[in-house]
C-alpha positions as a printed NumPy array, in Angstrom:
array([[ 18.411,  25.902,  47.676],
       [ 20.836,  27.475,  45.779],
       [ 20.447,  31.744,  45.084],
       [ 19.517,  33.412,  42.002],
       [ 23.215,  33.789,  40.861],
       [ 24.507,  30.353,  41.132],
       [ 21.862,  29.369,  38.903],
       [ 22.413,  31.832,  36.625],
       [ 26.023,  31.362,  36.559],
       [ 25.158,  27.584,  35.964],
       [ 22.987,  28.114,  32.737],
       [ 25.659,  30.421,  31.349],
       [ 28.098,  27.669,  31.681],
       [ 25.625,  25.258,  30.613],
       [ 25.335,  27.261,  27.316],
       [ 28.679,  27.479,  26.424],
       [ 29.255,  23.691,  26.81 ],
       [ 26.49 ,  23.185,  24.04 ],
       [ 23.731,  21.936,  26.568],
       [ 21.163,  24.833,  25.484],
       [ 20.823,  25.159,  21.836],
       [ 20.633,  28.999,  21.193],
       [ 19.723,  28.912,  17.503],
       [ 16.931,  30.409,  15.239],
       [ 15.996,  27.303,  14.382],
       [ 15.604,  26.406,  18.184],
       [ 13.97 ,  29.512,  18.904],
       [ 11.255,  28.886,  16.521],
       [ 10.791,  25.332,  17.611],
       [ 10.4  ,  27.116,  21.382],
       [  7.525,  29.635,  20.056],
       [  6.195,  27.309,  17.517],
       [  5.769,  24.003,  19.966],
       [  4.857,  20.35 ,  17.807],
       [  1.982,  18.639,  19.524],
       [  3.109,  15.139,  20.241],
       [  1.202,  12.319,  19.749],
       [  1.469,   8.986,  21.882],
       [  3.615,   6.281,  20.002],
       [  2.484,   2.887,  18.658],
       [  1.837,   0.191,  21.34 ],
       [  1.951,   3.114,  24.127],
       [ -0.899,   2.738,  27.107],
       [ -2.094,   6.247,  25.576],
       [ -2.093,   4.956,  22.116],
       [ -3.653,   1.339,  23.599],
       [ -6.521,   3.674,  25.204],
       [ -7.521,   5.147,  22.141],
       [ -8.213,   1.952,  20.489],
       [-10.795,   0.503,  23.469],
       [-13.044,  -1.943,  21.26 ],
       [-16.227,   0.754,  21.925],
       [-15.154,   3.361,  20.338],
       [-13.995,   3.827,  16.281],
       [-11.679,   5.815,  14.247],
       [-13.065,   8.508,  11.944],
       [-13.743,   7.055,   9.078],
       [-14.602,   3.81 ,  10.593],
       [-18.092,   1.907,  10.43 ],
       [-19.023,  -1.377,  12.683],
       [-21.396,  -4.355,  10.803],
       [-24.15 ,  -2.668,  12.407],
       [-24.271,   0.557,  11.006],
       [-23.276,   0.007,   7.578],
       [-22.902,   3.403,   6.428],
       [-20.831,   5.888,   8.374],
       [-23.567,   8.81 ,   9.815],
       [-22.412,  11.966,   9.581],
       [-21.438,  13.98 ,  12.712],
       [-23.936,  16.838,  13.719],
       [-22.959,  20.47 ,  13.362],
       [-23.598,  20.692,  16.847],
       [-20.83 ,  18.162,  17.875],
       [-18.229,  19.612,  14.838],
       [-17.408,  22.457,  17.13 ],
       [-16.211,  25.397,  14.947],
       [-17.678,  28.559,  14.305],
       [-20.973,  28.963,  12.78 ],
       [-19.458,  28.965,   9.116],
       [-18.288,  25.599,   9.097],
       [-21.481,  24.379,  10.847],
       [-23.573,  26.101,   8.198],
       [-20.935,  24.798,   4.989],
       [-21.692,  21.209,   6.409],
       [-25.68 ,  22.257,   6.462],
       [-25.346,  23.589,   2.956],
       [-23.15 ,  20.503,   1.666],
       [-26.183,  18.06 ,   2.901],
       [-29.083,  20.457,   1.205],
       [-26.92 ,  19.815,  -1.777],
       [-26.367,  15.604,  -1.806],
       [-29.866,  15.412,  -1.309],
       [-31.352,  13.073,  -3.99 ],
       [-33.37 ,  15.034,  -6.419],
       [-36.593,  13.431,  -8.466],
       [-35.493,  12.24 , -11.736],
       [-39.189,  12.943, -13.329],
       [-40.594,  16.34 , -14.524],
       [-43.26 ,  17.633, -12.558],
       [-46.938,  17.31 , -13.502],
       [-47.783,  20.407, -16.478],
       [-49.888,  22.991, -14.905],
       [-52.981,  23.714, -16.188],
       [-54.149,  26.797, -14.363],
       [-54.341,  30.201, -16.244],
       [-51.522,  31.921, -13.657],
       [-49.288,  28.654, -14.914],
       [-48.828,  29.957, -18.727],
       [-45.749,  32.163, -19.88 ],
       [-44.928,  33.877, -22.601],
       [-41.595,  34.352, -23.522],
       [-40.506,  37.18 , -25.699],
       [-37.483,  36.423, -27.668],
       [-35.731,  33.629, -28.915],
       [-32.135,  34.16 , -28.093],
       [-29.592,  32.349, -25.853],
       [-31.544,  34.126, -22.051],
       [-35.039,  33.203, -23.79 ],
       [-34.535,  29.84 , -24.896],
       [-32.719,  29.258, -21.307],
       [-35.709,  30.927, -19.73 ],
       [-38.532,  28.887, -21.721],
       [-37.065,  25.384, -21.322],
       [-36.218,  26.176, -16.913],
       [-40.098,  27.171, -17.457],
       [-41.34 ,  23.947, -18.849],
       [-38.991,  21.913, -16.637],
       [-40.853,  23.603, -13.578],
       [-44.471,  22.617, -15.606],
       [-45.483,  25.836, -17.244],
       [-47.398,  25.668, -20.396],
       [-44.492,  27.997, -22.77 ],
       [-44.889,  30.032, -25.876],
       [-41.452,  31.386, -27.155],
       [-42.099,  33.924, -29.733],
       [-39.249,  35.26 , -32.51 ],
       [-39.488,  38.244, -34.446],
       [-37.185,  36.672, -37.215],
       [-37.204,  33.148, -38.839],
       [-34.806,  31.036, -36.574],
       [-33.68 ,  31.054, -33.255],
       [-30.553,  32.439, -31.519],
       [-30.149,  35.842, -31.935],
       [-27.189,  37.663, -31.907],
       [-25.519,  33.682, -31.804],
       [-27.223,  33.431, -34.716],
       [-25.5  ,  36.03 , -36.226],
       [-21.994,  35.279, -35.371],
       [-22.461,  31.682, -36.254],
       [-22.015,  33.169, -39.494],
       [-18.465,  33.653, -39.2  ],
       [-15.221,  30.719, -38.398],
       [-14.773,  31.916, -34.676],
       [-18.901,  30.792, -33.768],
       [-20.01 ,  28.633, -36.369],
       [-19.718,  25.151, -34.234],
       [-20.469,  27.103, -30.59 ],
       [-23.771,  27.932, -32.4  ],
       [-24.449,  24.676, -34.092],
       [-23.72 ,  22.743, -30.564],
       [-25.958,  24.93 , -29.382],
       [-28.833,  25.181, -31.934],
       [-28.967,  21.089, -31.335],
       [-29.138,  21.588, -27.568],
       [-32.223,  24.017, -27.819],
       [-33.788,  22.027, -30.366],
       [-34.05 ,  19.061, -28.06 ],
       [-34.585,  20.649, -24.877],
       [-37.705,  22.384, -26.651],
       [-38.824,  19.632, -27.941],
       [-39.129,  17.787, -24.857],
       [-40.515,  20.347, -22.782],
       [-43.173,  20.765, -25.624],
       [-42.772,  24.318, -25.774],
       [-44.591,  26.185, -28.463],
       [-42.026,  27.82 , -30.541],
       [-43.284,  30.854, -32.843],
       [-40.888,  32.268, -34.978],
       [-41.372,  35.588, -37.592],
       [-43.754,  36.249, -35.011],
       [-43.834,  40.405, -33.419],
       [-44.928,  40.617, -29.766],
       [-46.769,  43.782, -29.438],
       [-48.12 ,  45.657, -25.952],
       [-51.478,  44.143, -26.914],
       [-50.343,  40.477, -27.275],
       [-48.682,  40.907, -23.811],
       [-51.77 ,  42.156, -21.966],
       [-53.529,  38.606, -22.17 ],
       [-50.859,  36.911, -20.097],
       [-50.327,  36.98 , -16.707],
       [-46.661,  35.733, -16.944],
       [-44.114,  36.987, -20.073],
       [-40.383,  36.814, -19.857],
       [-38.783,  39.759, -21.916],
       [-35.352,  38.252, -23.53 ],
       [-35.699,  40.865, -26.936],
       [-31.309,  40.94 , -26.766],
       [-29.38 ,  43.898, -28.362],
       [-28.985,  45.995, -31.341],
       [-26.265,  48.205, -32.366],
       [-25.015,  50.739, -30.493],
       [-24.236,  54.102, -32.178],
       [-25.329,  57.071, -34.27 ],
       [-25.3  ,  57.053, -37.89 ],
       [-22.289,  57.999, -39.639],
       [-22.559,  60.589, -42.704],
       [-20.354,  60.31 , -45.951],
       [-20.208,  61.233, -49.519],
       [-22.497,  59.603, -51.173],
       [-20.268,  57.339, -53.466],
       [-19.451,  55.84 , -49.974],
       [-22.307,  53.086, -48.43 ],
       [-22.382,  52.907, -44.922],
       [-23.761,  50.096, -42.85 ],
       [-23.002,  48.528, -39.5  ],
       [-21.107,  45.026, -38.912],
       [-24.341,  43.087, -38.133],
       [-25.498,  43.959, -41.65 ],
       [-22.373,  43.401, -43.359],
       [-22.305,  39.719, -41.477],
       [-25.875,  39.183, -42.8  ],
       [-25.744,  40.133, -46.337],
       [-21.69 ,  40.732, -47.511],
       [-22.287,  39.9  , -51.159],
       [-24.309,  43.15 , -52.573],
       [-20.531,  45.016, -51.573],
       [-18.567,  46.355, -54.409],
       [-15.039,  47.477, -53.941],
       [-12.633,  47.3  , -51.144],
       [-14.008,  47.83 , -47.527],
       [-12.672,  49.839, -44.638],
       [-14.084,  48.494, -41.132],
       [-14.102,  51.087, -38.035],
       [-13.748,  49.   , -34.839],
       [-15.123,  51.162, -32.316],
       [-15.805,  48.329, -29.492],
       [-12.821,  45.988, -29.477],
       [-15.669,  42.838, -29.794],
       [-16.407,  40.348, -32.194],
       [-18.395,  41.787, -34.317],
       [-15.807,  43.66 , -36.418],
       [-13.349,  40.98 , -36.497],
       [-16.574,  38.876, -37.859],
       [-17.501,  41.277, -39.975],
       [-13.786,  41.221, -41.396],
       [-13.759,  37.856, -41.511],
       [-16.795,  37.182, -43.415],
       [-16.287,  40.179, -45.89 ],
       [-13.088,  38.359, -47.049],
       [-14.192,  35.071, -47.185],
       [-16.504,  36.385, -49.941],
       [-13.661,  38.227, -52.043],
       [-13.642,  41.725, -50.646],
       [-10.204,  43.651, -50.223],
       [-10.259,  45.136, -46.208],
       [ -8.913,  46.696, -44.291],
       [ -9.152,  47.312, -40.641],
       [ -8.259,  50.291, -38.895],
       [ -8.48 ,  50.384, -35.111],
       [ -7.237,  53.809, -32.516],
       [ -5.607,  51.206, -30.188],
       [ -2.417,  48.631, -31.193],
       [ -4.521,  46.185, -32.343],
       [ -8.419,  45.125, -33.15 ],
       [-10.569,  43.063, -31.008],
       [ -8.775,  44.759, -27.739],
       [-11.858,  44.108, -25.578],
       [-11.103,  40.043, -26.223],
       [ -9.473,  37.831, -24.57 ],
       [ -5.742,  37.165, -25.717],
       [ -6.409,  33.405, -27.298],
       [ -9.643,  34.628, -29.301],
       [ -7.668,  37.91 , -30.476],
       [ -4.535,  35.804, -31.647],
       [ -6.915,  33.38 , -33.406],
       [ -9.015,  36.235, -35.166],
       [ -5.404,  38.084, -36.433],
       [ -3.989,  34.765, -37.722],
       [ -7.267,  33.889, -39.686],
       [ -7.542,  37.531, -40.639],
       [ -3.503,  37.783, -41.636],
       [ -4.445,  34.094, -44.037],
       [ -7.426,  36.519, -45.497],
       [ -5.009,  38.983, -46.269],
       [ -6.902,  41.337, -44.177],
       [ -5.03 ,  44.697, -43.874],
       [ -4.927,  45.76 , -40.464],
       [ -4.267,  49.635, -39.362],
       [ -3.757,  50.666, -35.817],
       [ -3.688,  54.259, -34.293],
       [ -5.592,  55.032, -37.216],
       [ -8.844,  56.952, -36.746],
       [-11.472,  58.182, -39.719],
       [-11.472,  61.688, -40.264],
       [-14.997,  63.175, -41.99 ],
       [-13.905,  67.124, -42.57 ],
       [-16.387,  69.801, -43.788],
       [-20.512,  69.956, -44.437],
       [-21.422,  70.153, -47.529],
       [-19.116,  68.056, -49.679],
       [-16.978,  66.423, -47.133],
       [-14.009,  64.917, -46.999],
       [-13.07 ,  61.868, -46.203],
       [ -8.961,  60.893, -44.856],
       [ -7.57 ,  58.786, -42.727],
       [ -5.169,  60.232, -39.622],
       [ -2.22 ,  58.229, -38.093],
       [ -2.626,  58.698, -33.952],
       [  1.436,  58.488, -33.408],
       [  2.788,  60.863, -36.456],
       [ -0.058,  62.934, -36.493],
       [ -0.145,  62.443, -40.65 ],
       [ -3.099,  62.497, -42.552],
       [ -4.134,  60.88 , -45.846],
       [ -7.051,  60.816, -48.092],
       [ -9.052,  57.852, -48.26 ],
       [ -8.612,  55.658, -51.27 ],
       [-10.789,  56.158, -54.457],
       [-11.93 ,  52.352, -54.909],
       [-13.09 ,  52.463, -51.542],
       [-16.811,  51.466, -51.818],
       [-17.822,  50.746, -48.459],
       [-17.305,  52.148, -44.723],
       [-18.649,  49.084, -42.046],
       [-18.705,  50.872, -38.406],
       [-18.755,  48.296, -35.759],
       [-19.91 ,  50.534, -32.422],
       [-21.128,  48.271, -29.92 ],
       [-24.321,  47.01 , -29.095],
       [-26.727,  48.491, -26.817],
       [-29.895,  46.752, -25.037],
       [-32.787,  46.464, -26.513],
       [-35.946,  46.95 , -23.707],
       [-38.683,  48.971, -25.514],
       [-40.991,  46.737, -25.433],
       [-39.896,  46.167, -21.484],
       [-40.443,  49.698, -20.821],
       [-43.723,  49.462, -22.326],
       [-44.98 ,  46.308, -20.801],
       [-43.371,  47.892, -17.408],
       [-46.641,  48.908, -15.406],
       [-47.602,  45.271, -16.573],
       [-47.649,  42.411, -13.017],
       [-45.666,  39.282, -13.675],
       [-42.953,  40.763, -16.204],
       [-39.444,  40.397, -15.823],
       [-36.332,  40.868, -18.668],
       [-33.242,  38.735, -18.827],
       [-30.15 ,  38.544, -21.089],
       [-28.968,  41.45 , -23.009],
       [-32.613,  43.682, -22.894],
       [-30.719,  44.022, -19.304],
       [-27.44 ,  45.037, -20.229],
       [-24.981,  43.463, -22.879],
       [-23.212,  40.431, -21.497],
       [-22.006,  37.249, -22.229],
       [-23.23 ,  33.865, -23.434],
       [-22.931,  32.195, -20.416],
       [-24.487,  35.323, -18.451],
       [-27.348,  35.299, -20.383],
       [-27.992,  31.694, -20.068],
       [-27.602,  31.629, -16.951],
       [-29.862,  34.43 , -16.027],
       [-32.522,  33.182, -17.962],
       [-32.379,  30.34 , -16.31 ],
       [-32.4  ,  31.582, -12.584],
       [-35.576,  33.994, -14.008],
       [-37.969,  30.911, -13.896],
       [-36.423,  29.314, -10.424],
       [-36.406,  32.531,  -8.857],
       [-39.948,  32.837,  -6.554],
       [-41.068,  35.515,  -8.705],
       [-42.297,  32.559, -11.057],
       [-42.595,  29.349,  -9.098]])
């Protein structure tokens, strides 16, 4: 047996002769070890292949169809046993049919509101067999989809999905009731109403001379034509309806222009919709004014100017201005939820929640009626 220092003295020669690679590469290799596995024709590799046993993914003639391994034998934590539960639940084959309609008197819902969240809501509702009334205070559905169908950047979302609700109502045979108000009373003889009333503008009226008419973007999108004179539209939200607004106002003929405190309308967008809006707005020739803000100085015969944010300069507001559209927002719209609150077996959805998107409010309208509170 040789001592300690002839064998050290032996792997420092060894090293030097190029017998122990000393490299970072070599030192990773050494922490980081490869598993081997047992080459081709090997006894190892032979053993693996005994005619009773099968490779993963393999099936003999008398099971046809590979069965899945159990959880149990997976191994793992109890997150990838309960994926592999959660992936079966899923691939389970669903009935193709509609269940049976209910006739019961707990089985009936009302549905308050014929936007996006209630139409979503009424036709999950007669999917699950409910007997449905959808009730609309005005004379066609959508809501506020409606409204911005009006304008370039919604007009085929909201015709794609006008068809959609058409047919899924049909087919669920849902009772559709349109210039129809929902009052406390009407409520109080169901058991079951869904409260999808939407939005309505956010914001406190503004006050002007009165050779000036005010009104708010959803009533300039409605009815643009009784407008005379140029237009100046206050985008207080950064959202569509301003842009809309703009949009539609010019399409009819009417000089705008824009104005904006930030560097550029529509800031609450995302960048592909606000690019589309400017070019279709620069082809309307559309005036646009940022870090601009509307000035309304004095009480009893105000005035009216128009301040630049960055200079700090200030200029009177043009004399064939005719018309000041303020686009503020929207805010929800749940009076008739706060009412009906001490009511059992009511529940809002879409934006009498909170404002939100289209695909928000569909989907929460949808997950109303599969949620236990109704099934």
């Amino acid at each position: 047996m040789s001592s300690p220092r002839l064998r050290e003295e032996a792997d420092v020669s060894r090293s030097l002769h190029g017998e122990f690679d000393c490299s970072a590469e070599a030192t990773c290799r050494s922490q980081n070890p490869v598993r081997e596995y047992p080459r081709a024709g090997s006894r190892r590799a032979d053993r693996r292949r005994t005619p009773g046993r099968l490779r993963s993914g393999e099936h003999s003639a008398s099971s046809p169809l590979p069965s899945s391994p159990s959880p149990a034998r997976l191994g793992g934590n109890a997150v990838d046993r309960h994926r592999l539960t959660a992936q079966r639940r899923h691939l389970r084959p669903r009935p193709a049919v509609l269940p049976s309609r209910r006739d019961g008197p707990h089985d009936q819902l009302l549905v308050v509101g014929g936007g996006p969240a209630g139409v979503a809501a009424a036709t999950a509702a007669a999917r699950a067999g409910f007997r449905v009334v959808l009730a609309e205070r005005s004379r066609h559905l959508g809501g506020q989809l409606a409204l911005a169908g009006r304008a370039a950047a919604h007009r085929e979302l909201f015709q794609r999905w006008l068809a959609w609700a058409q047919a899924e109502l049909l087919e669920g045979a849902v009772e559709v009731k349109v210039n129809t108000l929902i009052t406390k009373e009407d409520c109080a003889a169901w058991r079951r109403v869904i409260v999808a009333t939407g939005a309505r503008p956010a914001g406190a009226p503004l006050k002007l001379p009165g050779r000036l008419a005010v009104l708010g973007a959803w009533t300039a999108i409605m009815r643009p034509t009784p407008l005379t004179g140029s237009i100046v539209i206050l985008d207080q939200d950064g959202g569509w309806s301003a842009m809309d607004a703009a949009e539609v106002l010019a399409t009819h003929g009417h000089a705008v222009s824009l104005l904006t405190e930030t560097s550029a309308p529509g800031f609450l967008l995302r960048r592909s919709e606000q690019g589309a809006y400017l070019r279709r707005l620069d082809a309307l020739a559309v005036r646009i004014l940022p870090h601009t803000r509307l000035i309304v100085d004095g009480d009893g015969r105000p005035n009216v100017f128009l301040r630049d944010l960055v200079s700090g300069r200030s200029s009177p507001l043009a004399d064939h201005v005719g018309a000041i559209v303020v686009a503020a927002g929207r805010t929800s719209d749940s009076r008739l939820f706060l009412e009906l609150d001490s009511l059992p077996g009511v529940q809002r959805v879409g934006d009498a929640v909170e404002p939100r998107c289209l695909e928000d409010a569909i989907t929460e309208g949808t997950r109303a009626v599969r949620s236990g509170h109704f099934l």
